[in-house]
C-alpha positions in Angstrom: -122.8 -122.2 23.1 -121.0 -123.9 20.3 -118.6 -126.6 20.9 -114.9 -125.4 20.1 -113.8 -121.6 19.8 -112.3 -119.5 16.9 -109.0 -119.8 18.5 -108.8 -124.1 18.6 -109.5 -123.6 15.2 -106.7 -121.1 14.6 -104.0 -123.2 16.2 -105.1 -126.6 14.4 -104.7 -124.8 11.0 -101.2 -123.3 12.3 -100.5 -127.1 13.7 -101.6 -129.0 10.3 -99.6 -126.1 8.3 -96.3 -125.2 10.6 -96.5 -128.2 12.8 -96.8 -125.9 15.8 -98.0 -128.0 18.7 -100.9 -126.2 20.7 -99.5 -127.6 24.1 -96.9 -125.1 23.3 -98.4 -121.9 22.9 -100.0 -120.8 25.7 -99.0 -117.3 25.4 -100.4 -117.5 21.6 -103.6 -118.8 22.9 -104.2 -115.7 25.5 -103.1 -113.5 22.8 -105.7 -114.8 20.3 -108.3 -115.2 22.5 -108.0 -111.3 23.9 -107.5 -110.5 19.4 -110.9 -112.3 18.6 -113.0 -110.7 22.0 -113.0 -114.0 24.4 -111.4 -113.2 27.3 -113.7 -112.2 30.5 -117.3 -113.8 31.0 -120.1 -113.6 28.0 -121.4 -110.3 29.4 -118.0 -108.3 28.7 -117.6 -110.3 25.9 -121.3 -108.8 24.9 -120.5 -104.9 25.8 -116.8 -105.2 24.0 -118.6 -106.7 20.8 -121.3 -104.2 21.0 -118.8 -101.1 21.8 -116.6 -102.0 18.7 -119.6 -102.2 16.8 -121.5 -98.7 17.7 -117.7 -96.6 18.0 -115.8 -98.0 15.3 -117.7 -100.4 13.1 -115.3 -103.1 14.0 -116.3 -106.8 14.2 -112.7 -108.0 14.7 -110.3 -110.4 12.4 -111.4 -112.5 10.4 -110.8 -116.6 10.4 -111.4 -116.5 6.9 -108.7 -114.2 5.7 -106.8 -113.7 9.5 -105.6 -110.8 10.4 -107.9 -109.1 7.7 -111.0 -107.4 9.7 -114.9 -108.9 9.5 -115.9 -106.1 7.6 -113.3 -106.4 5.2 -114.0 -109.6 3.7 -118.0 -108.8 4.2 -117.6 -105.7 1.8 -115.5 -107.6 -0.7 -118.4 -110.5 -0.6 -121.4 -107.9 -0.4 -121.6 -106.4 -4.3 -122.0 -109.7 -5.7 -124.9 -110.7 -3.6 -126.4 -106.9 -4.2 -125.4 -107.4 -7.6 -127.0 -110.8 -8.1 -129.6 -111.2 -5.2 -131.0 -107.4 -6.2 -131.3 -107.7 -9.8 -132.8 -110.8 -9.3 -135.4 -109.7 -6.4 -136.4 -106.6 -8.9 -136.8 -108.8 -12.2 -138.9 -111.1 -10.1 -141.1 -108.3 -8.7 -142.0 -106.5 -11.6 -142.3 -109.8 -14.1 -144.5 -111.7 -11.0 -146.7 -108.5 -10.8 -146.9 -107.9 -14.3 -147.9 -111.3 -15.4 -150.6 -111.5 -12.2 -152.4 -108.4 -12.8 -152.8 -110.0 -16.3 -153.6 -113.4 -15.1 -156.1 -111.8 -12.6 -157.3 -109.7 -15.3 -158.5 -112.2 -17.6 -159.4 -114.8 -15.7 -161.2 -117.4 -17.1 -159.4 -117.6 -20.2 -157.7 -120.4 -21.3 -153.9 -118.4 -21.0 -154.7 -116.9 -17.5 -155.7 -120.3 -16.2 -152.8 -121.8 -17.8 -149.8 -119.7 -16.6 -152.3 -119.6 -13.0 -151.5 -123.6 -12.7 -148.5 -123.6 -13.8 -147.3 -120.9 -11.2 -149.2 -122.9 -8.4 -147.4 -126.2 -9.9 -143.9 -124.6 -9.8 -144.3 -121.6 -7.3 -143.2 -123.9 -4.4 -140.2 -125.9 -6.0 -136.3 -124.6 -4.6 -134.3 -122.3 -6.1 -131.3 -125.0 -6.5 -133.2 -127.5 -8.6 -134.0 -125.0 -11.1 -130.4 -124.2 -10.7 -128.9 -127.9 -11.4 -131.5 -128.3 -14.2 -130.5 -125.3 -15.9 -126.3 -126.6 -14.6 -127.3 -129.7 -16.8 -128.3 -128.3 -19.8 -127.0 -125.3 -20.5 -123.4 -126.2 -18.9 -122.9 -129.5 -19.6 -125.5 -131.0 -22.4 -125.2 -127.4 -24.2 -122.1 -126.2 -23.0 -122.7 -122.4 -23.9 -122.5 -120.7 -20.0 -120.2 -121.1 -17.7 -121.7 -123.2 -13.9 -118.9 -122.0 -11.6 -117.6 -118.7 -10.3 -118.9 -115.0 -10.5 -116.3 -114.6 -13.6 -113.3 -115.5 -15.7 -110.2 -116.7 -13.3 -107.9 -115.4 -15.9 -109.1 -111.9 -16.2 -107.7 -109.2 -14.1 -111.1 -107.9 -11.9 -112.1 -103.9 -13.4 -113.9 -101.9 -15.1 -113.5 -102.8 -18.5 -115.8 -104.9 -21.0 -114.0 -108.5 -21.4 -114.6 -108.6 -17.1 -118.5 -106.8 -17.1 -119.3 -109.7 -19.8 -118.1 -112.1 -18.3 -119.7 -111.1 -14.7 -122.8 -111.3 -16.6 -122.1 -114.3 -18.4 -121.2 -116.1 -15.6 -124.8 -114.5 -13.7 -127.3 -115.7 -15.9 -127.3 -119.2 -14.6 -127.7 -118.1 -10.9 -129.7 -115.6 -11.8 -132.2 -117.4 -14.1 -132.6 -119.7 -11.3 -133.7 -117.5 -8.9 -135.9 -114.9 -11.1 -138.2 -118.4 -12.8 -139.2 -119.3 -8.8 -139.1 -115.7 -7.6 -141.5 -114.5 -10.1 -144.1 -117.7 -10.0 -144.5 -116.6 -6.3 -145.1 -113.0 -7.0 -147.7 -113.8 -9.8 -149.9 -115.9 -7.4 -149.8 -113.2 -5.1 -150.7 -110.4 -7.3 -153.7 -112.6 -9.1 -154.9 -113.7 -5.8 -155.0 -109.5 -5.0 -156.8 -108.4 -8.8 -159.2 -111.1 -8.9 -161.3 -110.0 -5.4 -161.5 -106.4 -7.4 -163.1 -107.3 -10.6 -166.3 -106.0 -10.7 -166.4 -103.3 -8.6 -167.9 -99.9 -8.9 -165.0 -98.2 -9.5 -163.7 -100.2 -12.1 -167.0 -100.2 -13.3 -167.0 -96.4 -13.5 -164.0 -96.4 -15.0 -164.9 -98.5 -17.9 -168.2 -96.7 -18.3 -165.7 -93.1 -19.2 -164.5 -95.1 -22.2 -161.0 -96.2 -20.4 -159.4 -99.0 -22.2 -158.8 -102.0 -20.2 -155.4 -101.7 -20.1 -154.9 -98.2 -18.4 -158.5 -99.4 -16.0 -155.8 -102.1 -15.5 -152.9 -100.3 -14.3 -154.4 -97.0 -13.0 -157.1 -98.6 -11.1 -157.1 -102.0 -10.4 -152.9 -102.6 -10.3 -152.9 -99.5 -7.8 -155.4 -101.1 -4.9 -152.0 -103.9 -5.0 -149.3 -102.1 -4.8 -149.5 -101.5 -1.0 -149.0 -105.1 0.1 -146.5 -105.7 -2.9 -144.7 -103.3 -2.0 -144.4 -104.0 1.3 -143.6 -107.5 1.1 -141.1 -106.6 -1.6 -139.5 -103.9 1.0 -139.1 -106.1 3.1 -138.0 -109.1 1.2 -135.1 -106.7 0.0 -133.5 -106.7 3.3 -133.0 -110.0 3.4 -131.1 -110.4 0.1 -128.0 -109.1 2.5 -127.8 -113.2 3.8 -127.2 -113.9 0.1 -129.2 -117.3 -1.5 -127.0 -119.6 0.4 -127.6 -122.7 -1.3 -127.5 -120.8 -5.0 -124.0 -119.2 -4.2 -122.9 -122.4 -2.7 -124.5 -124.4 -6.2 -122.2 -122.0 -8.3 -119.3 -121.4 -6.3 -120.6 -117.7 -6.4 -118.6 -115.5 -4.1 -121.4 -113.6 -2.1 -122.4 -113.1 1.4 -124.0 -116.5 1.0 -121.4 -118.6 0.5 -118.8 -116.3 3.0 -121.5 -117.4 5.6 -121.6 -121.2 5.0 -117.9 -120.7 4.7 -117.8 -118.8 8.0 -119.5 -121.3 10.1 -117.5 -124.1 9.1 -114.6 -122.8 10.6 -116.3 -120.8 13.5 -115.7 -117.2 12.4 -117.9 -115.8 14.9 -116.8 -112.3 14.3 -117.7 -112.8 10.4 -121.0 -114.7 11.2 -122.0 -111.2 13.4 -121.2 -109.3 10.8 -123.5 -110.8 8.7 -126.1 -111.3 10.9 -126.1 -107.9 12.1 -125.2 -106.4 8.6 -129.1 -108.1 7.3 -131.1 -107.1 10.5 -129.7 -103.5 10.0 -131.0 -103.8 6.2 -134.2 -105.2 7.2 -135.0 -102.6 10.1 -133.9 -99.7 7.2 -136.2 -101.5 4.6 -139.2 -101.2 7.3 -138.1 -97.5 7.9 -138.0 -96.7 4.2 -141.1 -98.4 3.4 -142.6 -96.1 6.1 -141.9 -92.9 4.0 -142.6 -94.3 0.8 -146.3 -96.3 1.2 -147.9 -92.7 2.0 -146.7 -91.6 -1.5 -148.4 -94.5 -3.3 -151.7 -95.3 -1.2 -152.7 -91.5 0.4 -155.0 -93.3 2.6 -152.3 -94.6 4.8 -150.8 -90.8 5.5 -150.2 -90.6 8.8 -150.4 -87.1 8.9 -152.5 -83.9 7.7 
C-alpha cells in the first residue's frame, strides 16, 4: 500500500551508479519484479511469500545487500541485538526486582521512599536521552568509551580477546542506557506487588518460626511476584528480536534495530517481513515457553493432576 516498489528503487540506485536509464530496461524490470515476489495480484503474491516461508525459510533478496537473501543479512544483524537487547533485558529484570522487593520491603524508610521517587521520577524518561547524556559525558567531556559502532573498525571480527573487549567496550554505553530505564520500570512494578503483602498471615507466620527477614523476604514474599514478573518478562523477551531502534540507530549499532530503520528507507519489503515475522515467531514461543515454566514456579496455576 506503500508508494513505490523495491524494484524502482533498485533501478534508481543502478541509474545514479551505472547511469542505466529505467526507460530501458523493461526486461530488467520483469525480471526483478518476478526475483523480489511481485508479479500476479496481492493474493499470489501472499501464498508465494507464505510458501517460501513455511518450505524453505526463504524471504527472498535482499535491497540491502542484493542478491544476498533476507535471512542472511537478518542472521548477521540478529547476535548483536541478542547480545545487547538480552543482556540488557536480564540485568534490568533482576536489578528492578531486586531493588523493589527491597524498596517494598522497607517501606517507610527514608532509602525505600527515596529510590521509590526517584524510580517514579525517571521510570518514564526514553531510553535515547539517557543514551546522549551518557554520549556527552563519557564520549566527548570524558572521552574514556567509544559512542559509535558495536566494535573497533580496525580489528578483524573473532574469537579472540582484543575483539571480545572491544565488543564490550563499545556495549557499555548502549547498554547502560537501556539497563538505568529498564530497571526503574521493573522496581515500581515489583514494589507496587510486595507492598499489598506486608502483613499478612503468612508472612506473619513465618516471622513468628524465627526466619530472618531476608529469607521471609525471598522465600515468601518475593515468590507471591514472581508469576506476573515473570510473565511480563517472558514476554518482553520476544520483543527484544525488533532490536531498540532508536538506541542502535543513536550508536550506529549494527542490530536488527537499525537493519529495520535501514530497511524501510529503501523499501526492502522482504527484509522488513523477515523481521516482522522473525519477532512474532519469538513472541508466540516466549507465550509457549512461559506456559511450561509458570507451573514450575507458582503450583497453583498447574493445569494438570
Amino acid at each position: 500500500m506503500l508508494p513505490g516498489d523495491p524494484v524502482s528503487t533498485v533501478l534508481q540506485s543502478m541509474q545514479q551508479q551505472y547511469g542505466t536509464t529505467v526507460q530501458a530496461s523493461g526486461d530488467l524490470v520483469a525480471r526483478y519484479r518476478t526475483e523480489f515476489g511481485l508479479d500476479g495480484s496481492v493474493i499470489e503474491q501472499y501464498l508465494r511469500f507464505m510458501k517460501n516461508l513455511v518450505l524453505h525459510q526463504d524471504f527472498g533478496p535482499s535491497l540491502l545487500s542484493y542478491p544476498t537473501p533476507a535471512q542472511d543479512v537478518i542472521g548477521a544483524a540478529l547476535p548483536w541485538t541478542i547480545g545487547l537487547m538480552g543482556i540488557t533485558a536480564v540485568l534490568s529484570w533482576v536489578i528492578g526486582v531486586a531493588a523493589g522487593a527491597i524498596a517494598g520491603w522497607r517501606r517507610g524508610r527514608l532509602g525505600a521512599e527515596v529510590t521509590a521517587n526517584v524510580a517514579i521520577a525517571f521510570s518514564q524518561m526514553p531510553f535515547y536521552f539517557v543514551a546522549l547524556v551518557l554520549v556527552y559525558v563519557f564520549s566527548y567531556l570524558l572521552g574514556v568509551l567509544p559512542n559509535r559502532s558495536a566494535y573497533d573498525s580496525q580489528l578483524t571480527p573473532g574469537w579472540n580477546l582484543e575483539f571480545i573487549g572491544s565488543v564490550l567496550q563499545h556495549g557499555i554505553l548502549p547498554a547502560v542506557s537501556i539497563v538505568v530505564i529498564g530497571s526503574l520500570g521493573w522496581l515500581l512494578s515489583t514494589r507496587m506487588l510486595i507492598v499489598p503483602l506486608l502483613g499478612e498471615d503468612f508472612l506473619s507466620y513465618a516471622e513468628a518460626k524465627g526466619l530472618r527477614p531476608s529469607v521471609i523476604l525471598r522465600k515468601y514474599a518475593l515468590r507471591n511476584c514472581y508469576l506476573p514478573q515473570v510473565t511480563a518478562f517472558g514476554l518482553g523477551l520476544g520483543f527484544i528480536f525488533n532490536g531498540n531502534v532508536l538506541v542502535e540507530q543513536l550508536f550506529s549499532y549494527p542490530g536488527l534495530g537499525s537493519t529495520l530503520v535501514a530497511a524501510i528507507k529503501l523499501q526492502d519489503l522482504n527484509t522488513i517481513m523477515g523481521i516482522t515475522s522473525l519477532a512474532i515467531f519469538a513472541v508466540l514461543t516466549a507465550n509457549f515457553v512461559l506456559e511450561l515454566v509458570l507451573p514450575l514456579l507458582d503450583p497453583r496455576i498447574k493445569g494438570w493432576r
